[in-house]
PAZAPA-4460 file (N, C-alpha, C; in steps of 0.05 Angstrom, whole numbers, plus 32768, in hexadecimal, padded with zeros to 4 digits):
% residues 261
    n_x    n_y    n_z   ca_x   ca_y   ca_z    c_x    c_y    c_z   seq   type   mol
   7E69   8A36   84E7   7E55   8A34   84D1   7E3F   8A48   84D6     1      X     A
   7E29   8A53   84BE   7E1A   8A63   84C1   7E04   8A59   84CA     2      X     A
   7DFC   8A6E   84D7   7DE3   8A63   84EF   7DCD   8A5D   84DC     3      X     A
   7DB8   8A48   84DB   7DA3   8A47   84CA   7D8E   8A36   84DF     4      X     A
   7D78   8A44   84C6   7D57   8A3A   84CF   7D4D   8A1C   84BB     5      X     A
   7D49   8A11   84CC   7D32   89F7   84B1   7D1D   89F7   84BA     6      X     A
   7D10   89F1   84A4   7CE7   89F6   849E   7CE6   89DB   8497     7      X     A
   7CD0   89CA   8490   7CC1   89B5   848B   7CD2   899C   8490     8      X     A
   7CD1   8988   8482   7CD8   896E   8480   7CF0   8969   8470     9      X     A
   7D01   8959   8480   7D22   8953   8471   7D15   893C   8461    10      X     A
   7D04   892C   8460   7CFB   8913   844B   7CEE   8924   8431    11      X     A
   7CEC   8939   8436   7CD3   893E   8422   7CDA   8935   83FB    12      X     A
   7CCD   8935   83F1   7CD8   892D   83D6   7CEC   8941   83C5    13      X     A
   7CEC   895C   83CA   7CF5   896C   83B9   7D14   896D   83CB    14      X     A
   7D25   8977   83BB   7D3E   897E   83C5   7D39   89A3   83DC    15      X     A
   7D4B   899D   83E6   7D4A   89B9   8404   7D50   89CD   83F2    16      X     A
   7D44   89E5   83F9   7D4B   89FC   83EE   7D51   8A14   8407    17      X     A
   7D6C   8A0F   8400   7D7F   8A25   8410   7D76   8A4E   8404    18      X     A
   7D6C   8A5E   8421   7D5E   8A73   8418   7D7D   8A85   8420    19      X     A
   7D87   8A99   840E   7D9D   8AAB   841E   7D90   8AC9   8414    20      X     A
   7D8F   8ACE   8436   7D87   8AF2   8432   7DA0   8B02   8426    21      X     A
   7D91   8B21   8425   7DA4   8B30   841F   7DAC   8B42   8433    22      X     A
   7DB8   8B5B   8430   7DC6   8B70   843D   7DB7   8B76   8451    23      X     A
   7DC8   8B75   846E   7DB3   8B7E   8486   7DA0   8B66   848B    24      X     A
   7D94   8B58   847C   7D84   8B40   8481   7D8C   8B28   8498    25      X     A
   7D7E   8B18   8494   7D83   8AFA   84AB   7D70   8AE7   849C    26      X     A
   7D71   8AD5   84AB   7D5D   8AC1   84A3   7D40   8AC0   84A9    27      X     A
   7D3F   8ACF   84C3   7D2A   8ACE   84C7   7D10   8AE2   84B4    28      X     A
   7D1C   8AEE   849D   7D14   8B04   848E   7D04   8AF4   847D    29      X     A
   7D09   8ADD   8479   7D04   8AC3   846D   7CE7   8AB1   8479    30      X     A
   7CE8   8ABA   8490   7CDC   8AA9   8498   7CC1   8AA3   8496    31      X     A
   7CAD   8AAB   8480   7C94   8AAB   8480   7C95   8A9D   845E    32      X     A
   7CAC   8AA9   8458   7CA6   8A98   843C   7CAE   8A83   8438    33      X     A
   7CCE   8A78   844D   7CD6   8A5B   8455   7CBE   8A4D   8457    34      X     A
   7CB0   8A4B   846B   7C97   8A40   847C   7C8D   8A3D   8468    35      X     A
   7C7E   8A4E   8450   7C70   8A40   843F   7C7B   8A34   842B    36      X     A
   7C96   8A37   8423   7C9F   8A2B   841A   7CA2   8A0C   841A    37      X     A
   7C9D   8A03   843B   7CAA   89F2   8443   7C85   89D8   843D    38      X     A
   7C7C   89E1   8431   7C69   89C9   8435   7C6E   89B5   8425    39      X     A
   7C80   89B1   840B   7C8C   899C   8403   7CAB   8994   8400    40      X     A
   7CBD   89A2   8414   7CD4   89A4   8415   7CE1   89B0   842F    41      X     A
   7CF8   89AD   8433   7D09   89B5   844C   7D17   89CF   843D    42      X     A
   7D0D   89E5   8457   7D16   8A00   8446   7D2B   8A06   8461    43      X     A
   7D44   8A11   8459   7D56   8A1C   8466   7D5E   8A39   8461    44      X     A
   7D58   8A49   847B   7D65   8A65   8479   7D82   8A5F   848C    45      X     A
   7D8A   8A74   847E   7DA6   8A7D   848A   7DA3   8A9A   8493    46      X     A
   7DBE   8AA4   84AA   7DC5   8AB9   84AB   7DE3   8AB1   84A2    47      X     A
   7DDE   8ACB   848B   7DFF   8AD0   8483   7E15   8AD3   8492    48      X     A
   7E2A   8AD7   8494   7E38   8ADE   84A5   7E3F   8AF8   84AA    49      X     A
   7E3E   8B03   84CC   7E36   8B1E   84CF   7E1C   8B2A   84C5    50      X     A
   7E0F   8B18   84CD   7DF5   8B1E   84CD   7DE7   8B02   84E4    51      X     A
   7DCC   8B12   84F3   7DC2   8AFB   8501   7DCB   8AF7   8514    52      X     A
   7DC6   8AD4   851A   7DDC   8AC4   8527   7DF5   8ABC   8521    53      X     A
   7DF0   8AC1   8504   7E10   8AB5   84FD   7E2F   8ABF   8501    54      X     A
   7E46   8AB9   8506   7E5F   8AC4   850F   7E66   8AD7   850A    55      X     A
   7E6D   8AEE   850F   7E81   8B04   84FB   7E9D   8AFC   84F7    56      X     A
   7EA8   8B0A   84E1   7EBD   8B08   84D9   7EBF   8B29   84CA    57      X     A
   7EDF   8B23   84C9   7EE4   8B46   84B9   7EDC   8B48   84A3    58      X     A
   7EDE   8B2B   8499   7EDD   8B34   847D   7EBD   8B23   846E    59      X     A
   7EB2   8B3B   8453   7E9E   8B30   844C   7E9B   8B2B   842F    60      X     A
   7EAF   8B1C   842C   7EAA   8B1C   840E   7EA6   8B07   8400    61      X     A
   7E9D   8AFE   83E6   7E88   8AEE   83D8   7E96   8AD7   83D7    62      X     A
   7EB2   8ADD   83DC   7EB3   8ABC   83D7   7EAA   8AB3   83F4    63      X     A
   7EBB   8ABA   8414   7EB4   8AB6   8426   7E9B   8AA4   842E    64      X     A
   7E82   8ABD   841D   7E69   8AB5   8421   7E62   8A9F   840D    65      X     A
   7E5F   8A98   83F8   7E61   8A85   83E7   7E6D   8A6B   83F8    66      X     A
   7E8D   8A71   840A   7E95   8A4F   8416   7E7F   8A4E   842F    67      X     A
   7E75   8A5C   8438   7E6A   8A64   8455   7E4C   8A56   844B    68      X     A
   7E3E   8A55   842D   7E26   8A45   842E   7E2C   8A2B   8426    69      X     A
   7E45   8A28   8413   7E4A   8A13   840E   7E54   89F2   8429    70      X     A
   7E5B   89FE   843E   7E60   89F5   845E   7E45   89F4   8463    71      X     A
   7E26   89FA   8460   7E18   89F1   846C   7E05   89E0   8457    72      X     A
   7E0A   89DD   8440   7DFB   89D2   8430   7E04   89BA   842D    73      X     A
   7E2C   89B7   8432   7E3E   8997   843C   7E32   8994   8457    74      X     A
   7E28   89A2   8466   7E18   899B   8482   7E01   8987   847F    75      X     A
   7DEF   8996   846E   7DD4   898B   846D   7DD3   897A   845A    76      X     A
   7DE4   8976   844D   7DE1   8968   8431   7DD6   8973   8419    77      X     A
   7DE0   896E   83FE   7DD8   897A   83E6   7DDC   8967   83D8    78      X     A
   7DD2   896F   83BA   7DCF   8988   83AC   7DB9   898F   83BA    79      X     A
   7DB6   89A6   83BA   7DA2   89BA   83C9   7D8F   89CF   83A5    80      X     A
   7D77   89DC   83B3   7D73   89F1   839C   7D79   8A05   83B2    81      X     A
   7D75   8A22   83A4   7D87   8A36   83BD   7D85   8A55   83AC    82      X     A
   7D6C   8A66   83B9   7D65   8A82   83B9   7D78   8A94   83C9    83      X     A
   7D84   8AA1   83BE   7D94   8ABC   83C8   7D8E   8AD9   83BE    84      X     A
   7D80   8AE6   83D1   7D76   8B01   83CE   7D8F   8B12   83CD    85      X     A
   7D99   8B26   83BA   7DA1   8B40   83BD   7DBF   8B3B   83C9    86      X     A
   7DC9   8B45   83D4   7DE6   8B39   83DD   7DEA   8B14   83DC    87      X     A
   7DD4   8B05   83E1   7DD0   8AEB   83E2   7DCE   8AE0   83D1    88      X     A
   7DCA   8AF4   83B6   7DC6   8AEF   83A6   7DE1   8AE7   8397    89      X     A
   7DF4   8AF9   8397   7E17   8AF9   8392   7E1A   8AE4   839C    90      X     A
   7E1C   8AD9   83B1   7E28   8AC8   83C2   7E1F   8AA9   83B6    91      X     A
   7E09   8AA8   83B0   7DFC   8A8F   83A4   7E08   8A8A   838E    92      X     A
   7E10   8AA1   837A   7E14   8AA6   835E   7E39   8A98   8362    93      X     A
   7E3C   8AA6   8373   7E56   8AA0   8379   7E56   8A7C   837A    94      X     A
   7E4A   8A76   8384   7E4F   8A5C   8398   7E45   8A46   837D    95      X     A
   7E30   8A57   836D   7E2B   8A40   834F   7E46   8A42   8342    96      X     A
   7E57   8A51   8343   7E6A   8A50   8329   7E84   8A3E   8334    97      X     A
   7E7E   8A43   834F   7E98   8A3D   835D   7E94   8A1A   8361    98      X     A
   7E76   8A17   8370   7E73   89FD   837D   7E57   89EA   8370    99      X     A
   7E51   89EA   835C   7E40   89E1   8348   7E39   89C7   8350   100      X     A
   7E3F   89B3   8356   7E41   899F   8362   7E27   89A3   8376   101      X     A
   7E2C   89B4   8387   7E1F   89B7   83A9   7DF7   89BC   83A2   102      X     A
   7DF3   89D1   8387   7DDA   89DA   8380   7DCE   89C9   836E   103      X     A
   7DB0   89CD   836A   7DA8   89C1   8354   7D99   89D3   8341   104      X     A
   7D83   89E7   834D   7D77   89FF   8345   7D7E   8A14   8355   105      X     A
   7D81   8A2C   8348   7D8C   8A41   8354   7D71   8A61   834A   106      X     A
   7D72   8A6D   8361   7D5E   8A86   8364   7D6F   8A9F   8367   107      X     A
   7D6B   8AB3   8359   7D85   8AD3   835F   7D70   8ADB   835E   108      X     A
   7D67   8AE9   8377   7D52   8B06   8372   7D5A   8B1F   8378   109      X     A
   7D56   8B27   835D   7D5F   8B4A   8357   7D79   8B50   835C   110      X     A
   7D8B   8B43   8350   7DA6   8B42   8352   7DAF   8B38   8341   111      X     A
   7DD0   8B3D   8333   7DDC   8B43   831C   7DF9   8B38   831D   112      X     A
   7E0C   8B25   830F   7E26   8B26   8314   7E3C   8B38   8304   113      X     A
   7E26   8B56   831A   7E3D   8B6B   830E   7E46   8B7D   832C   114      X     A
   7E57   8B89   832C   7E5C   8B9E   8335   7E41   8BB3   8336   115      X     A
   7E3F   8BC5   8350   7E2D   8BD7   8355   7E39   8BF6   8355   116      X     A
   7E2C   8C08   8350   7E35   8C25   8355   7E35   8C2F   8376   117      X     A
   7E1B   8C21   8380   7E09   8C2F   8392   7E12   8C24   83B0   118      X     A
   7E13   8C33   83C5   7E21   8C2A   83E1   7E03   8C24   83F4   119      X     A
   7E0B   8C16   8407   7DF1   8C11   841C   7DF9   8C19   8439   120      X     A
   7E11   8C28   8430   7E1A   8C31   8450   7E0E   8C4E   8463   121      X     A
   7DFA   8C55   844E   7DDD   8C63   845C   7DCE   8C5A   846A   122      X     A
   7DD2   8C3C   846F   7DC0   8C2E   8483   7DCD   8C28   8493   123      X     A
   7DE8   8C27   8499   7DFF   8C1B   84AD   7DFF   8C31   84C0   124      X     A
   7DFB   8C58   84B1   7DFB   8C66   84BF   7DE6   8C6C   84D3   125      X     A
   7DCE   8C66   84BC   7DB9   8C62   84CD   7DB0   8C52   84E5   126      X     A
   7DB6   8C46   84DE   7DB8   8C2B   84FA   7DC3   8C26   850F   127      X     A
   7DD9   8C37   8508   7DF0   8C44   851C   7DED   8C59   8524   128      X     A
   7DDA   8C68   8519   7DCA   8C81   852D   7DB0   8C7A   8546   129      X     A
   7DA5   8C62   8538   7D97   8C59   8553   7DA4   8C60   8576   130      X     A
   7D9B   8C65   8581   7DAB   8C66   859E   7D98   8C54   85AD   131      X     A
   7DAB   8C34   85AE   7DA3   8C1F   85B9   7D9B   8C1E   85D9   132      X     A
   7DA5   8C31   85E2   7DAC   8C33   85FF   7D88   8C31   860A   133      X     A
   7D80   8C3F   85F8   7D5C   8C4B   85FF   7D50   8C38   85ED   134      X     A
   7D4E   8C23   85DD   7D3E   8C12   85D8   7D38   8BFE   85E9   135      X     A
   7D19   8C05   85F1   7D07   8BE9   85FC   7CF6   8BDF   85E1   136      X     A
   7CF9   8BE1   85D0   7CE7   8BD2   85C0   7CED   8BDF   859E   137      X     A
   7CEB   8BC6   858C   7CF1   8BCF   8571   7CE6   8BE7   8564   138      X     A
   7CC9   8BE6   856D   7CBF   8C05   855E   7CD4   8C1E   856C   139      X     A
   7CDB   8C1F   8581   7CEF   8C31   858D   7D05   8C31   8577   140      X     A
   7D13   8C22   856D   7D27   8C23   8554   7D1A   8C34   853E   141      X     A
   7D09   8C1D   8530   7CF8   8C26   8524   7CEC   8C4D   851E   142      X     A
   7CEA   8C4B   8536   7CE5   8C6E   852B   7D00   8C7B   852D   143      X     A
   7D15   8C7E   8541   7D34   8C86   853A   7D3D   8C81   851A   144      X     A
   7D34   8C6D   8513   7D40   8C5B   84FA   7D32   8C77   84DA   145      X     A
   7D14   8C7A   84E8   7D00   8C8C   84DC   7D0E   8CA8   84D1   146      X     A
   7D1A   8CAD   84EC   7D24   8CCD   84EF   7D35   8CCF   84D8   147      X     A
   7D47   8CB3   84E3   7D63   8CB9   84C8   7D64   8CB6   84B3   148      X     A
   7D40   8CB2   84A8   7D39   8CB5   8486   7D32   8C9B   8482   149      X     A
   7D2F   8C89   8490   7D38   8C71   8482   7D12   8C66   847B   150      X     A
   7D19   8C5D   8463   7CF3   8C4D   8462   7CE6   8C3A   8475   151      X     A
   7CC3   8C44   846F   7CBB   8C34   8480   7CC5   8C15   8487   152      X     A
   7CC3   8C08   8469   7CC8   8BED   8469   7CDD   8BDF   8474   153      X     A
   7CF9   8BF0   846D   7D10   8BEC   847F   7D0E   8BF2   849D   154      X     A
   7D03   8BFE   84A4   7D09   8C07   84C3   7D00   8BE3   84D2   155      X     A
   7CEF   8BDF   84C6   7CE2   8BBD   84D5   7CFE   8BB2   84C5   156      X     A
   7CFF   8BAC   84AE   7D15   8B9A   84A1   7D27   8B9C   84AF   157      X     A
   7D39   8BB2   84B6   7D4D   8BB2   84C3   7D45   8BAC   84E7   158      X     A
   7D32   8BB5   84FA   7D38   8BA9   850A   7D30   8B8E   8517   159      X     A
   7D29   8B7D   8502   7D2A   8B60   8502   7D41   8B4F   850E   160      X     A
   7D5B   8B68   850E   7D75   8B5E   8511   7D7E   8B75   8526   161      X     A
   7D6E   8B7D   8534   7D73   8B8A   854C   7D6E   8B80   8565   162      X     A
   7D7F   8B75   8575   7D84   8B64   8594   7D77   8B7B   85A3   163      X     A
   7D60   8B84   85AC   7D4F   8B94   85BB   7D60   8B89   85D7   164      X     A
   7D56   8B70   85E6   7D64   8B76   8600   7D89   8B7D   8604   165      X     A
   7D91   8B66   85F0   7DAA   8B70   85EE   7DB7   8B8F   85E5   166      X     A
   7DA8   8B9D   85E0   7DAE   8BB9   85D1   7DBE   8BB8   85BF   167      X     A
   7DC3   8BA9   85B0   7DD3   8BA3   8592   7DC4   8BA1   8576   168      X     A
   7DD5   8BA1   8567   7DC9   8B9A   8548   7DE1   8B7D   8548   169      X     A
   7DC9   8B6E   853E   7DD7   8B4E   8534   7DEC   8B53   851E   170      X     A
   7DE4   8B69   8517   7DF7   8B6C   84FA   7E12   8B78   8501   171      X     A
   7E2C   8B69   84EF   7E49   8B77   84F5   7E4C   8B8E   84E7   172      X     A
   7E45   8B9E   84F5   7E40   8BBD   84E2   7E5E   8BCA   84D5   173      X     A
   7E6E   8BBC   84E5   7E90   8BD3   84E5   7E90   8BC0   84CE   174      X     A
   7E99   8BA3   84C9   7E9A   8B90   84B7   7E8F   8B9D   849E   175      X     A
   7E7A   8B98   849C   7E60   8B9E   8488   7E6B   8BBB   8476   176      X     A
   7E72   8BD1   848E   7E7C   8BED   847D   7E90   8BE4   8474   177      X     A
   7EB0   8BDB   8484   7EC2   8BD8   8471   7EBD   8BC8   845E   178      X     A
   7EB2   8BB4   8457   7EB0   8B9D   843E   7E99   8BAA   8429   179      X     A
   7E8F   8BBD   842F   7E7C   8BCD   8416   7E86   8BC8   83FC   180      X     A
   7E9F   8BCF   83F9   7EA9   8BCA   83DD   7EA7   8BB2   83CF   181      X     A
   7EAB   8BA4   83E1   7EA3   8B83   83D5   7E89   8B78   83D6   182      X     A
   7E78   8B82   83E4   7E5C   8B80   83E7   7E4C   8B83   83CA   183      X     A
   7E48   8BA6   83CB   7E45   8BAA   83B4   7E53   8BAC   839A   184      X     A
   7E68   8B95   839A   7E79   8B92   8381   7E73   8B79   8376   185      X     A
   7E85   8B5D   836F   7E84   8B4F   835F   7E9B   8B46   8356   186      X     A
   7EA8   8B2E   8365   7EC8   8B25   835D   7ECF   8B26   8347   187      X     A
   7EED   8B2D   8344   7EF5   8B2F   8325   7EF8   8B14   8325   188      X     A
   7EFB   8B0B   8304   7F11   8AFB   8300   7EF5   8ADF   8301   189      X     A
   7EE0   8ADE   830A   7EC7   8AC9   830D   7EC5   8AC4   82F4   190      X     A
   7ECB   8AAA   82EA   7EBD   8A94   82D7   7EB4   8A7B   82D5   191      X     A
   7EB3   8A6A   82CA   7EA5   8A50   82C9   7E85   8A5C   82C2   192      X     A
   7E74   8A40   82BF   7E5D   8A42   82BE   7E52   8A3B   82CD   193      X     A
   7E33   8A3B   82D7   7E22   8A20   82E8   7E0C   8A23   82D5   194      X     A
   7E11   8A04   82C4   7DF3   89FB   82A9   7DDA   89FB   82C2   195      X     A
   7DD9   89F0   82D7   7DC5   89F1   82DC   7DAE   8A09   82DD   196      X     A
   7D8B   8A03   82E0   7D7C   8A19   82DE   7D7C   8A2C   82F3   197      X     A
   7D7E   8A41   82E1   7D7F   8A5B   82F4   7D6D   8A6E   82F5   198      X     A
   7D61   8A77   8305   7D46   8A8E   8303   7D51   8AA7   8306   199      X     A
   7D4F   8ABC   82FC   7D56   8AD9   8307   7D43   8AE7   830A   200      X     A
   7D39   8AEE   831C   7D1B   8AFE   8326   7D23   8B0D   832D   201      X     A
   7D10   8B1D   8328   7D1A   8B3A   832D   7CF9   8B49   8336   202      X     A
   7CFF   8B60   833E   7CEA   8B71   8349   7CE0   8B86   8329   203      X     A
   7CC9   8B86   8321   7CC3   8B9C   8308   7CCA   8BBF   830D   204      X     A
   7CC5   8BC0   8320   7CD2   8BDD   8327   7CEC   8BDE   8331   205      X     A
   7CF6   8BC9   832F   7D1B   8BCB   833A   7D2A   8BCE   8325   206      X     A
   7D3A   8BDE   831D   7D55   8BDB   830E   7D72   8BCF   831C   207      X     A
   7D6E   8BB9   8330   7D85   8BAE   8334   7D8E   8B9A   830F   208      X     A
   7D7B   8B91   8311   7D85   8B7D   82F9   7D75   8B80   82D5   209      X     A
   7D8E   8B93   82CD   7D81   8BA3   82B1   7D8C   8B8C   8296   210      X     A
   7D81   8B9E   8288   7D7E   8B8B   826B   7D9C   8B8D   8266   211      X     A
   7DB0   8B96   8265   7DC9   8B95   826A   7DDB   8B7C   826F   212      X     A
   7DC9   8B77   8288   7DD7   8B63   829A   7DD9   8B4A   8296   213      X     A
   7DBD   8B4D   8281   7DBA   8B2B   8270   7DD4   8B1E   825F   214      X     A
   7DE1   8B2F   8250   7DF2   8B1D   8250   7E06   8B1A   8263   215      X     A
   7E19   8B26   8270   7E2C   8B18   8281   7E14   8AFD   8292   216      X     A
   7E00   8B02   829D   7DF6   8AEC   82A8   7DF0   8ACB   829E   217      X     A
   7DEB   8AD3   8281   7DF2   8ABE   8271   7E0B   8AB3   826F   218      X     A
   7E16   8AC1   8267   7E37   8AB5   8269   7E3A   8A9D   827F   219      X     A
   7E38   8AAE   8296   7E3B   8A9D   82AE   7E1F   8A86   82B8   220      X     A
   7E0C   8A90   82AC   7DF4   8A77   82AF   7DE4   8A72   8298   221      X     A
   7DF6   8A68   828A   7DE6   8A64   8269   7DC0   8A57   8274   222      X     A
   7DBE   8A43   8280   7DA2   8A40   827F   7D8E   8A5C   8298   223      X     A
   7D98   8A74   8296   7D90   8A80   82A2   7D6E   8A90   8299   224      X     A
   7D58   8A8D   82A0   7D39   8A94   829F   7D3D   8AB4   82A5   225      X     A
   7D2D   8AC2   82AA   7D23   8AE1   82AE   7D06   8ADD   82B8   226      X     A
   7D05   8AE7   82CC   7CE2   8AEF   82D3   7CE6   8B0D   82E0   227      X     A
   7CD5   8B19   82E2   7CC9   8B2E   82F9   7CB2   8B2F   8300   228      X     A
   7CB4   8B39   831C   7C97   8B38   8328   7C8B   8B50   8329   229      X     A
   7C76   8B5F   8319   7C74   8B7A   8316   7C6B   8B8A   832B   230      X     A
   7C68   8BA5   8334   7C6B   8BAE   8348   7C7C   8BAA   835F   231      X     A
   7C93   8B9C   8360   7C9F   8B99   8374   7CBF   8BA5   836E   232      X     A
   7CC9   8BB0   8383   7CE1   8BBA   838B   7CF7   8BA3   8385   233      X     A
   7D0C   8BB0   8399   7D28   8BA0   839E   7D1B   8B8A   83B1   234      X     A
   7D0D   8B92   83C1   7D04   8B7B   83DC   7CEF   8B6A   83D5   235      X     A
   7CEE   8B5B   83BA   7CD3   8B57   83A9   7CCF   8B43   83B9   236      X     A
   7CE0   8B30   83CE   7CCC   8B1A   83E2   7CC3   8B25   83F9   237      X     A
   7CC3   8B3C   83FF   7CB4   8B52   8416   7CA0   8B5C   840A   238      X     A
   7CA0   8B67   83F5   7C90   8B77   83E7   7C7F   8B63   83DD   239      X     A
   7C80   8B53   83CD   7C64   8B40   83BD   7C72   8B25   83C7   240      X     A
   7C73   8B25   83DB   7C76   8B06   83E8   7C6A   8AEC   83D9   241      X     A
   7C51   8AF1   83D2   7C40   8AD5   83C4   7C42   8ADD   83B2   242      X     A
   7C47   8AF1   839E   7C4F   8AE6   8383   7C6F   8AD3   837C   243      X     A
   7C80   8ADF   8390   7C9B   8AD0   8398   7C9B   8AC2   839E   244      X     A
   7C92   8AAD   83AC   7C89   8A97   83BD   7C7F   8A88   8398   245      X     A
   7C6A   8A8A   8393   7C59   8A87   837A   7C75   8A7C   8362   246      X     A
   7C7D   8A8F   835C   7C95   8A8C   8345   7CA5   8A76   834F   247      X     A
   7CB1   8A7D   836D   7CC3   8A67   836E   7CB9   8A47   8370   248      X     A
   7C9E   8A4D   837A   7C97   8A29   8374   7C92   8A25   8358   249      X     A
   7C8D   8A34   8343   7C8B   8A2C   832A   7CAC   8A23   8325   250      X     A
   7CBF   8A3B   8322   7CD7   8A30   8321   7CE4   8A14   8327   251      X     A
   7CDB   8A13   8347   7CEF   89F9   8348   7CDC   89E2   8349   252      X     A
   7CC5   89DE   834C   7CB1   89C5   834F   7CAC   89B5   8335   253      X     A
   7CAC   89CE   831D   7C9F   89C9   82FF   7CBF   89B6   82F3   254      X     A
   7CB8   89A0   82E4   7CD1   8991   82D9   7CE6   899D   82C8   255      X     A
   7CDB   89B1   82B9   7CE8   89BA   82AB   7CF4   89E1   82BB   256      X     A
   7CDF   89E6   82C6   7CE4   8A01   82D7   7CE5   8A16   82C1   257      X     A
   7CD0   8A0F   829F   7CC8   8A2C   8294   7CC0   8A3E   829A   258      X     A
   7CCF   8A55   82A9   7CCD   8A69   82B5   7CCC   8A7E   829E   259      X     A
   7CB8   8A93   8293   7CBD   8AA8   8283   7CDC   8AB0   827E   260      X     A
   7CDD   8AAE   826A   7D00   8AB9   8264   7CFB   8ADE   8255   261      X     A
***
């Protein structure tokens, strides 16, 4: 099962809300907005699989990950509500159409149930140019990470999931490259619906999730909302943390969860 974190109180009144990062991520990426999350509810992060603590395996693909949250949400008990960032985002999407039953409110940030053009195996290289041998300490990555182009904000993002004494990356990097295709893709052949409410947030300066996309997303989440948080990127819970934080307690606390459409 995937390794996870819990924040506040299992009594609390509201149902748990399961947090799933995205690409390169863990749970602990989570961890400042779990915590506040958690003052009227039990918030759970995960590490995906091949990522973190959690197991590797060869293979990484959406259904995999979809049964891999669904095993800890029959763990903890559900219906659950349940935020998935960016790759986590698929995987959630996946797991409403598939396992509807398990969720009750559902969160996609900056992410689409479509197929992508764009590869992320510029960071696999990158990361893999680090020379572990000579790290005593993350900023040591961190500037290697610098050389090989990579942004400020990523260089910390990514070594959040760098084992400093162990000289490893948590992440299954060989895994991760071969399964790219399914990463940034989107199973054929996905239908059914999940009626329940769905938020799609998105970052105002991101084009992951375009006016395009609205309808296939409908299709598959007829009660599906629209927000964005302006000025923010792909990483809009790094980037404007408390406006994200902000939206999602309106979302799921408010009875009805009128979120700007």
């Amino acid at each position: 099962m995937l390794n996870y974190t819990e924040y506040g109180d299992t009594a609390a009144d509201h149902p748990s809300l399961i947090i799933v990062h995205g690409l390169y991520g863990s749970g602990r990426n989570w961890g400042v907005i779990a915590k506040r999350l958690s003052d009227n509810r039990r918030v759970v992060t995960v590490d995906m699989r091949n990522h973190g603590s959690s197991p590797h395996h060869a293979s990484h693909s959406y259904p995999d990950m979809a049964q891999d949250i669904a095993e800890v949400i029959e763990h903890l008990g559900g219906p659950v509500d349940i935020c998935g960032h960016s790759m986590g985002g698929k995987a959630v999407m996946l797991l409403a159409l598939t396992r509807p039953e398990l969720l009750r409110r559902v969160i996609v940030a900056d992410i689409a149930p479509v197929p992508y053009g764009h590869t992320q195996q510029m960071f696999i290289d990158a990361m893999r140019s680090v020379d572990l041998a000579h790290i005593e300490r993350r900023s040591d990555a961190e500037a290697q990470l610098a050389k090989a182009g990579v942004e400020r904000a990523l260089q910390s993002f990514f070594t959040q999931s760098l084992d400093v004494p162990g000289k490893r990356w948590r992440l299954n990097l060989d895994a991760l490259e071969a399964e790219m295709p399914k990463i940034i893709g989107w199973p054929e052949g996905v239908g059914g619906q999940f009626d329940g409410p769905t938020l799609f947030l998105s970052g105002g300066a991101s084009d992951y999730v375009r006016a395009e996309h609205r309808g296939p997303i409908k299709e598959l989440f007829p009660q599906a909302r629209f927000a964005k948080i302006p000025g923010a990127g792909h990483w809009l819970h790094a980037e404007k943390p408390r406006e994200f934080e902000a939206t999602l307690r309106i979302f799921l606390n408010t009875e009805r969860a009128d979120t700007p459409s």
